[in-house]
Structure formats: structure tokens, C-alpha cells
C-alpha positions, 0 to 999 in steps of 0.5 A: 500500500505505501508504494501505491499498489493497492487500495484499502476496501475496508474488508479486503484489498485490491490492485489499483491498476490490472496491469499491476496486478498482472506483473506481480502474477508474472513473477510468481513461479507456477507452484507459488501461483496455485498456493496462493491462489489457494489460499485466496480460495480456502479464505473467500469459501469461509466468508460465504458471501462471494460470487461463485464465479470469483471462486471458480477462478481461484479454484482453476488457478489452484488446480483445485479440480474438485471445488471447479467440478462442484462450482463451475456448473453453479457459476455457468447456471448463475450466469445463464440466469442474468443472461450472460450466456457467454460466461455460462459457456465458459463456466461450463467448459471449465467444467467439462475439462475437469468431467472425467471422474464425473459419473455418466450421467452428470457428464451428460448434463454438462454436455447438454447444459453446454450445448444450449448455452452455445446454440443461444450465442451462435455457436451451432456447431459446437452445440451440436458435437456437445449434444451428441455427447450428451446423447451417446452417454445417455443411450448407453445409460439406457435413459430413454427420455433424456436420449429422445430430448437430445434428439429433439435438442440435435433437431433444433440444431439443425435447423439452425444450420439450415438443414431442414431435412436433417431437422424433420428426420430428428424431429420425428426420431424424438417423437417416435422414441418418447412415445414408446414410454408415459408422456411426459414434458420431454414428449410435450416438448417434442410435439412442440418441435415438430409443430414449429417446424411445420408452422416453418414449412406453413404446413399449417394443420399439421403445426396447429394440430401438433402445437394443441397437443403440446399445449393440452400435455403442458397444461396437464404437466404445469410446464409454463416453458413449454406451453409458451414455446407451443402457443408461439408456434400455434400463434404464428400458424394461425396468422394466415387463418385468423389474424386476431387470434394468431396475434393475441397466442403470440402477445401471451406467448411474449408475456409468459417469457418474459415474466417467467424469464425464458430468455430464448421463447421471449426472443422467438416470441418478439422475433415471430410476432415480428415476422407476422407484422412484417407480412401484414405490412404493419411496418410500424409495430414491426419495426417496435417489435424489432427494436424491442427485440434486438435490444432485448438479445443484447441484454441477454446475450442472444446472439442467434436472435439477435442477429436473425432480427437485425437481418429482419430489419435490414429488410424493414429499412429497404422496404421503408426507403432507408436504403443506406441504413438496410445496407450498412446493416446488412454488411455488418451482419454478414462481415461476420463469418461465424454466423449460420446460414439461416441467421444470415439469410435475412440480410442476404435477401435485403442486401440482394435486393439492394444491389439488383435495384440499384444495379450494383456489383457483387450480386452473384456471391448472394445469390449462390449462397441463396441457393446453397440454403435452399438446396438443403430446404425449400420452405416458402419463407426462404423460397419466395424471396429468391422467387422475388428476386429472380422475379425483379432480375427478369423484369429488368432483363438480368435473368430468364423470365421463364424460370423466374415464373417457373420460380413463382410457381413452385411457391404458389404450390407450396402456398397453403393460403392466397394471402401468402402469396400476395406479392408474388401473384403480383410480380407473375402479372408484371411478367406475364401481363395476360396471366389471371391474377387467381383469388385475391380474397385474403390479400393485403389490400395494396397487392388486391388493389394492384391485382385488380387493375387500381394502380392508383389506390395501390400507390397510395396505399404504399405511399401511407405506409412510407414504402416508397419503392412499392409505390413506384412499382405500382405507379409504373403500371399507371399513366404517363404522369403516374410514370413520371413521379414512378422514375422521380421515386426510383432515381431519389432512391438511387435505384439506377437499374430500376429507372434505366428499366422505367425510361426504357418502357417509357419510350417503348410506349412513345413518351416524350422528354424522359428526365435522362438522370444524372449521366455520370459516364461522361462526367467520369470520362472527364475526371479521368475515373474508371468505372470502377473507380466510380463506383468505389467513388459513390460509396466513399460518398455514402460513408462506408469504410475500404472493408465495406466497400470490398464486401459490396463490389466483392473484391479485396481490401488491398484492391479498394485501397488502390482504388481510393488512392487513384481516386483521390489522385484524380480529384486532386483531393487530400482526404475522402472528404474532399474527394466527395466535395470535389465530386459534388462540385463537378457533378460526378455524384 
């Protein structure tokens, strides 16, 4: 203390600074670091009053392997509990180094405690191989129920990678496995999990049946946990049968979690009701529910929902007009190389759809990736985006239109009601104008309208609702004038595939004096850029840093640092800044 080390706390001391106190721990010799580290622990075990996990550190430190096999999975639990779903992670790997002397079935515990740590915060894959453990110890101890919830666990699994097929097939192992001994909360979890994955694949009877049952053995069991993860399911099948009901399951379901602190079924819960806003255009309790959402996995280290949801916001801010924020989004979501497929595939459908309309580079990658994920599991809810998107890229010449339609039909086949297939009904119209446009009954009102031949009142309705891009989209099948305002929309949006296709119809159809747009070609020529070297240009004014713009034009960081020097050499320009300002002066941007 009189050299300044140390602060007097009253019952205790501790190291003014971390960096002091880790050269002082750098010196101690190995056998002097677990003695001390021993005593610390043997002195803090008297009080009685310190957190768990301060103990497991000092008992990892001592190489105290008994207290860490007593106190670790105390901590991991602790710490799951307030939602630090990292640390738990951590506590419980700890744990499982120090496991061999544990018996069977308590190994099998801390792999299965393990594994849902680790799916909660993106770690799939290492849930998986815990899991898998978990549930070869538990077949060889002859537990018939713990076997079957770990074949549902390695279901859920699954499905968060994407494999469909593997997520039903293990779904249904479970199932048939519980049912061979009394219902108990294991089997009434399993039908649960076999009806979320049919209300995925909107196998909608099968998903409400499945989630009745569930409930009907959640109730008789007194399980609030599994009763709220059933109700979800039902909820969000019941969207597409009565809304009002579906919406009140999923409002209750939200409401238990929360209350009940089931930190997962509340993400779900926020992240469905979510969904469900977003089909129903209700773009403003969505995006509510969204940021409730997000901010909600953040508190609680939910990093797979969390994630999935800011995809899911991407698209909300595209849809809305806020074409920068879905992007920067977007990158930012699929910078990162460990989240699964389908965690990523919100973003990829927003970023995707950006880049198609406004004629962006880098499209490809999106798109491959859009089909590995399909290939391993054709739900609708991932089919009909892709179908969107070939459906946007023919129209505007960039893809086949019969296998754009071929597309679009394969999802009406999957469609179980009308109302799902709302906009895709209407993009078969764009493309085969002669086509019916079939029962509209149970459509939002702005694709009935726009089915109908109300142009107009379509336009409005999209423009109440701030989606400015589907309002052009409607006004282009209007008048000239509706024509006009269409091209001014698309050319604000900075949507330049989009109004190069609306200027091309325009003088199709005889239309006059067309707005030209800003023609950057010959105002590059003259500054000497490339087209590249443009394009980089553009998105240096938008803000994005040299590793955004490789994830956008797709090429690599050292590549984009060559470009923005030549583009700042050709501007004459110091900094990015000035770089735009001399851009904007000469009208290039």
C-alpha cells in the first residue's frame, strides 16, 4: 500500500491498476501461483458471501479440480440466469475439462447444459458435437427420455444450420422414441418441435394440430416453458387463418417469457410476432417489435436472435426507403463469418435486393449462397424471396423470365393460403401481363388493389405506409404522369437499374422528354475515373469504410485501397472528404 499498489476496501484489498496486478502474477513461479491462489480460495469459501464465479477462478488457478467440478456448473447456471450466456459457456467448459471422474450421467448434463448455452450465442456447431455427447452417454445409460430430448435438442440444431431435412428426420426420431414410454414434458416438448417446424414449412394443420397437443400435455404437466414455446408456434400458424387470434397466442406467448424469464421463447416470441407484422405490412409495430427485440438479445446475450432480427430489419429499412441504413446493416451482419446460414439469410435477401435495384456489383456471391440454403430446404419463407428476386432480375432483363415464373410457381404450390402469396401473384402479372391474377380474397389490400387493375389506390396505399419503392412499382403500371413521379421515386432512391428499366418502357410506349438522370459516364470520362473507380467513388460518398466497400463490389481490401488512392489522385483531393466535395462540385455524384 505505501508504494501505491493497492487500495484499502475496508474488508479486503485490491490492485489499483490490472496491469499491476498482472506483473506481480508474472513473477510468481507456477507452484507459488496455485498456493496462493489457494489460499485466496480456502479464505473467500469461509466468508460465504462471494460470487461463485470469483471462486471458480481461484479454484482453476489452484488446480483445485474438485471445488471447479462442484462450482463451475453453479457459476455457468448463475450466469445463464442474468443472461450472460457467454460466461455460462465458459463456466461450463471449465467444467467439462475437469468431467472425467464425473459419473455418466452428470457428464451428460454438462454436455447438454453446454450445448444450449452455445446454440443461444451462435455457436451451432459446437452445440451440436456437445449434444451428441450428451446423447451417446445417455443411450448407453439406457435413459430413454433424456436420449429422445437430445434428439429433439440435435433437431433444433439443425435447423439452425439450415438443414431442414436433417431437422424433420430428428424431429420425428424424438417423437417416435418418447412415445414408446408415459408422456411426459420431454414428449410435450417434442410435439412442440415438430409443430414449429411445420408452422416453418406453413404446413399449417399439421403445426396447429401438433402445437394443441403440446399445449393440452403442458397444461396437464404445469410446464409454463413449454406451453409458451407451443402457443408461439400455434400463434404464428394461425396468422394466415385468423389474424386476431394468431396475434393475441403470440402477445401471451411474449408475456409468459418474459415474466417467467425464458430468455430464448421471449426472443422467438418478439422475433415471430415480428415476422407476422412484417407480412401484414404493419411496418410500424414491426419495426417496435424489432427494436424491442434486438435490444432485448443484447441484454441477454442472444446472439442467434439477435442477429436473425437485425437481418429482419435490414429488410424493414429497404422496404421503408432507408436504403443506406438496410445496407450498412446488412454488411455488418454478414462481415461476420461465424454466423449460420439461416441467421444470415435475412440480410442476404435485403442486401440482394439492394444491389439488383440499384444495379450494383457483387450480386452473384448472394445469390449462390441463396441457393446453397435452399438446396438443403425449400420452405416458402426462404423460397419466395429468391422467387422475388429472380422475379425483379427478369423484369429488368438480368435473368430468364421463364424460370423466374417457373420460380413463382413452385411457391404458389407450396402456398397453403392466397394471402401468402400476395406479392408474388403480383410480380407473375408484371411478367406475364395476360396471366389471371387467381383469388385475391385474403390479400393485403395494396397487392388486391394492384391485382385488380387500381394502380392508383395501390400507390397510395404504399405511399401511407412510407414504402416508397412499392409505390413506384405500382405507379409504373399507371399513366404517363403516374410514370413520371414512378422514375422521380426510383432515381431519389438511387435505384439506377430500376429507372434505366422505367425510361426504357417509357419510350417503348412513345413518351416524350424522359428526365435522362444524372449521366455520370461522361462526367467520369472527364475526371479521368474508371468505372470502377466510380463506383468505389459513390460509396466513399455514402460513408462506408475500404472493408465495406470490398464486401459490396466483392473484391479485396488491398484492391479498394488502390482504388481510393487513384481516386483521390484524380480529384486532386487530400482526404475522402474532399474527394466527395470535389465530386459534388463537378457533378460526378
Amino acid at each position: 500500500m505505501s508504494n501505491g499498489l493497492l487500495d484499502d476496501l475496508g474488508d479486503a484489498y485490491a490492485f489499483r491498476h490490472e496491469i499491476a496486478r498482472r506483473a506481480i502474477e508474472m513473477t510468481l513461479t507456477t507452484s507459488h501461483r496455485r498456493q496462493f491462489n489457494q489460499r485466496a480460495l480456502s479464505a473467500l469459501l469461509e466468508r460465504g458471501d462471494i460470487a461463485t464465479a470469483r471462486l471458480v477462478h481461484h479454484a482453476v488457478e489452484a488446480s483445485n479440480f474438485e471445488v471447479v467440478r462442484e462450482l463451475a456448473p453453479l457459476a455457468a447456471r448463475e450466469a445463464s440466469r442474468v443472461g450472460a450466456h457467454r460466461d455460462a459457456a465458459g463456466y461450463y467448459e471449465v467444467a467439462l475439462r475437469q468431467a472425467d471422474g464425473l459419473p455418466a450421467e452428470e457428464r451428460a448434463a454438462l454436455y447438454e447444459q453446454y450445448a444450449f448455452e452455445c446454440h443461444l450465442i451462435g455457436r451451432i456447431d459446437d452445440a451440436i458435437a456437445a449434444q451428441e455427447h450428451a446423447r451417446k452417454l445417455q443411450r448407453d445409460l439406457g435413459k430413454l427420455l433424456k436420449e429422445g430430448n437430445s434428439l429433439r435438442c440435435l433437431s433444433r440444431f439443425a435447423y439452425l444450420l439450415g438443414d431442414r431435412k436433417s431437422a424433420d428426420l430428428l424431429g420425428a426420431q424424438a417423437v417416435a422414441l418418447l412415445e414408446t414410454a408415459p408422456a411426459g414434458p420431454e414428449l410435450a416438448m417434442a410435439y412442440s418441435n415438430l409443430s414449429q417446424l411445420a408452422m416453418l414449412s406453413e404446413r399449417l394443420d399439421v403445426a396447429l394440430s401438433l402445437g394443441d397437443k403440446a399445449i393440452k400435455l403442458a397444461g396437464l404437466l404445469d410446464r409454463p416453458d413449454i406451453f409458451c414455446h407451443a402457443l408461439n408456434n400455434v400463434g404464428s400458424a394461425e396468422q394466415w387463418l385468423d389474424l386476431a387470434s394468431g396475434r393475441q397466442r403470440l402477445a401471451q406467448s411474449l408475456e409468459i417469457a418474459i415474466e417467467q424469464n425464458f430468455q430464448e421463447h421471449a426472443a422467438r416470441a418478439f422475433t415471430n410476432s415480428a415476422c407476422v407484422e412484417m407480412n401484414q405490412l404493419g411496418y410500424g409495430e414491426a419495426r417496435s417489435l424489432l427494436e424491442r427485440g434486438i435490444n432485448y438479445c443484447v441484454e441477454n446475450d442472444l446472439v442467434t436472435w439477435r442477429d436473425y432480427m437485425r437481418g429482419v430489419l435490414a429488410q424493414l429499412r429497404l422496404r421503408q426507403g432507408q436504403w443506406d441504413l438496410a445496407e450498412a446493416e446488412a454488411l455488418d451482419l454478414l462481415a461476420n463469418d461465424q454466423a449460420t446460414a439461416l441467421v444470415r439469410y435475412p440480410a442476404v435477401v435485403a442486401l440482394a435486393r439492394l444491389r439488383v435495384r440499384r444495379g450494383d456489383p457483387g450480386t452473384a456471391p448472394l445469390f449462390e449462397e441463396m441457393m446453397r440454403f435452399l438446396e438443403r430446404g425449400g420452405e416458402l419463407q426462404r423460397l419466395a424471396p429468391y422467387a422475388l428476386l429472380m422475379a425483379e432480375r427478369a423484369w429488368l432483363g438480368q435473368a430468364d423470365t421463364d424460370e423466374a415464373l417457373d420460380l413463382i410457381d413452385a411457391a404458389e404450390s407450396l402456398s397453403p393460403t392466397r394471402a401468402i402469396f400476395a406479392e408474388l401473384a403480383c410480380w407473375r402479372q408484371v411478367l406475364a401481363p395476360d396471366c389471371d391474377p387467381g383469388d385475391t380474397t385474403g390479400m393485403a389490400e395494396p397487392y388486391r388493389m394492384l391485382l385488380g387493375g387500381d394502380w392508383r389506390g395501390a400507390a397510395d396505399v404504399w405511399a401511407g405506409m412510407g414504402a416508397s419503392f412499392e409505390r413506384g412499382l405500382a405507379l409504373m403500371q399507371g399513366d404517363e404522369p403516374a410514370q413520371r413521379s414512378a422514375l422521380e421515386i426510383f432515381e431519389r432512391l438511387g435505384a439506377g437499374a430500376v429507372a434505366h428499366k422505367v425510361r426504357e418502357i417509357m419510350r417503348r410506349n412513345g413518351v416524350n422528354n424522359i428526365a435522362r438522370g444524372p449521366r455520370q459516364t461522361t462526367r467520369a470520362n472527364s475526371a479521368g475515373l474508371t468505372q470502377r473507380q466510380m463506383e468505389v467513388l459513390q460509396l466513399i460518398e455514402r460513408g462506408l469504410s475500404n472493408k465495406r466497400i470490398a464486401e459490396h463490389l466483392a473484391i479485396s481490401p488491398k484492391t479498394v485501397d488502390h482504388h481510393v488512392s487513384a481516386v483521390l489522385g484524380k480529384l486532386d483531393a487530400i482526404s475522402r472528404g474532399e474527394a466527395t466535395a470535389a465530386a459534388r462540385d463537378s457533378g460526378l455524384i
